[in-house]
C-alpha positions in Angstrom: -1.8 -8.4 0.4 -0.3 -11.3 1.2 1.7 -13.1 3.8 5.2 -12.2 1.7 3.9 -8.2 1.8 2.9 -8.3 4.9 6.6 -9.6 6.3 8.2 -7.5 3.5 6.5 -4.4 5.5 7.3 -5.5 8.8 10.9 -5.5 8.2 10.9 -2.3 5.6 9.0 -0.6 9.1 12.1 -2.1 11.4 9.7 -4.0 13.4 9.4 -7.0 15.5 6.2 -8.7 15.8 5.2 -7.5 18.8 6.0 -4.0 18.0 3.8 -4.3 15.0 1.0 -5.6 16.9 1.3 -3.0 18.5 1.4 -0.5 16.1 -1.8 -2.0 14.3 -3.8 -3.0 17.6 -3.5 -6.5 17.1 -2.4 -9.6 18.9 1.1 -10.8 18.6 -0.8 -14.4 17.4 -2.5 -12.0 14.5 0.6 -10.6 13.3 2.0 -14.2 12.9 -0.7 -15.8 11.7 -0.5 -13.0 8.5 3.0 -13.3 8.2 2.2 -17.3 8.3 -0.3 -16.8 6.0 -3.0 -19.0 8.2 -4.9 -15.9 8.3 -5.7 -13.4 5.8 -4.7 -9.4 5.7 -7.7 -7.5 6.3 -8.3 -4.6 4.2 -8.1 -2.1 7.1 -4.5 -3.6 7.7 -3.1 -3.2 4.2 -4.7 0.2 4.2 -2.5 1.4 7.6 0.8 -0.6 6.7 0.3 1.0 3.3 -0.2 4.3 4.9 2.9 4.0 7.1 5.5 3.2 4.6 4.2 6.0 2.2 4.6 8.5 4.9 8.0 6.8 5.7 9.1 7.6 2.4 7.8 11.0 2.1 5.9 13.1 0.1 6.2 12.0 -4.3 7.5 14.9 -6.8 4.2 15.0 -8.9 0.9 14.2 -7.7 -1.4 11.8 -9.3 -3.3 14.0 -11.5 0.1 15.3 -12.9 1.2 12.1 -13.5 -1.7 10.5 -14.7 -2.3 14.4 -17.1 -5.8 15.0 -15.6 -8.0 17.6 -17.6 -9.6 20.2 -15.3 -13.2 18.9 -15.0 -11.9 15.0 -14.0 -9.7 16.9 -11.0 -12.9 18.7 -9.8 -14.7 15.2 -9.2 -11.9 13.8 -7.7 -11.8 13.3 -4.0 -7.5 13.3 -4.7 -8.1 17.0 -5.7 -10.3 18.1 -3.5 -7.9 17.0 -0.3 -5.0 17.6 -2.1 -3.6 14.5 -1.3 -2.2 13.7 -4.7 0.6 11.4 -3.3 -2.1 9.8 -1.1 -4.7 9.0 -4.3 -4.5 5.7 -3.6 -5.8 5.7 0.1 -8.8 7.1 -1.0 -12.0 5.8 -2.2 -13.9 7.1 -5.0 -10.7 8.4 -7.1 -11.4 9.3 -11.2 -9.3 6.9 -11.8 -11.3 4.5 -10.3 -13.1 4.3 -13.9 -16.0 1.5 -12.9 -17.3 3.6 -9.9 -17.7 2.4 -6.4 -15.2 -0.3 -6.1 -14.0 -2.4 -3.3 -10.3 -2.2 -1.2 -9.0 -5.2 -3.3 -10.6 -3.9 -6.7 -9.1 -0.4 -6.5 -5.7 -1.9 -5.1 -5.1 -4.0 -8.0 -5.1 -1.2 -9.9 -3.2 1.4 -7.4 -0.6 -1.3 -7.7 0.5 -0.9 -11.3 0.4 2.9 -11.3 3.5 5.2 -10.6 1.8 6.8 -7.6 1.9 4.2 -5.0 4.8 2.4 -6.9 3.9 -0.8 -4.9 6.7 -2.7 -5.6 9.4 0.4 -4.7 7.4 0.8 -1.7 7.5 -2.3 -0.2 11.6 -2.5 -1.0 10.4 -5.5 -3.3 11.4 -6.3 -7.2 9.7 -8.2 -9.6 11.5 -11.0 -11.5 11.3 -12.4 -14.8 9.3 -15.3 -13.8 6.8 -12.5 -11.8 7.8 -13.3 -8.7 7.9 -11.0 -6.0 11.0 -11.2 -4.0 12.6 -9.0 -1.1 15.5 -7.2 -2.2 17.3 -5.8 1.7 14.6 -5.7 4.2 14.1 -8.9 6.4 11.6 -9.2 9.5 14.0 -9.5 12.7 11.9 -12.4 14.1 9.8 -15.0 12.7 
């Protein structure tokens, strides 16, 4: 995530910075330094924003192994099936869709990104351009 998604979130979340320190048990000076980009997102960070939104915008239509047409035996070994979190898929580790095994945060999220589950870009209120670009189409942070 960077520092563009991270102040994309803050302001789809209606949040100042302090109210999102807050909400994520950081410091104000953390929150800005992200939005800065001085200072890296942590996985755990992405992981709760990411959380947040998708419980702002409620529960999808289909879950993932709908979507992605799932025989019976790939559902069983799924951790998405067995919690029934099908709209969720992406917040867990050690999905079947994850097709190299044990992968890390960044790994998995590159590819959660492109599927129709999380629909990242929807999510954050953010549309890509022709020159792949990611811009912010109605949500601004209300402070810098």
């Amino acid at each position: 995530m960077d520092s563009k998604e991270f102040a994309a979130i803050r302001g789809r979340l209606d949040k100042t910075q302090k109210e999102m320190a807050e909400l994520l048990g950081l410091s104000v000076k953390a929150v800005h330094s992200y939005e800065q980009g001085w200072r890296s997102v942590p996985a755990h960070v992405e992981k709760q924003l990411l959380f947040l939104l998708a419980r702002r915008r409620g529960r999808s239509a289909s879950p993932c192994w709908t979507v992605k047409g799932c025989d019976p035996a790939r559902k069983r070994r799924c951790p998405a099936w067995e919690f029934q979190a099908g709209d969720m898929c992406w917040f867990l580790s050690g999905t079947s869709c994850d097709t190299q095994g044990a992968i890390s945060w960044e790994e998995k999220m590159k590819q959660c990104r492109s599927c129709p589950v999380l629909n990242y870009t929807t999510l954050l209120g953010l549309r890509e351009h022709h020159d792949r670009h990611l811009e912010t189409e109605v949500c601004h942070p209300r402070d810098p």
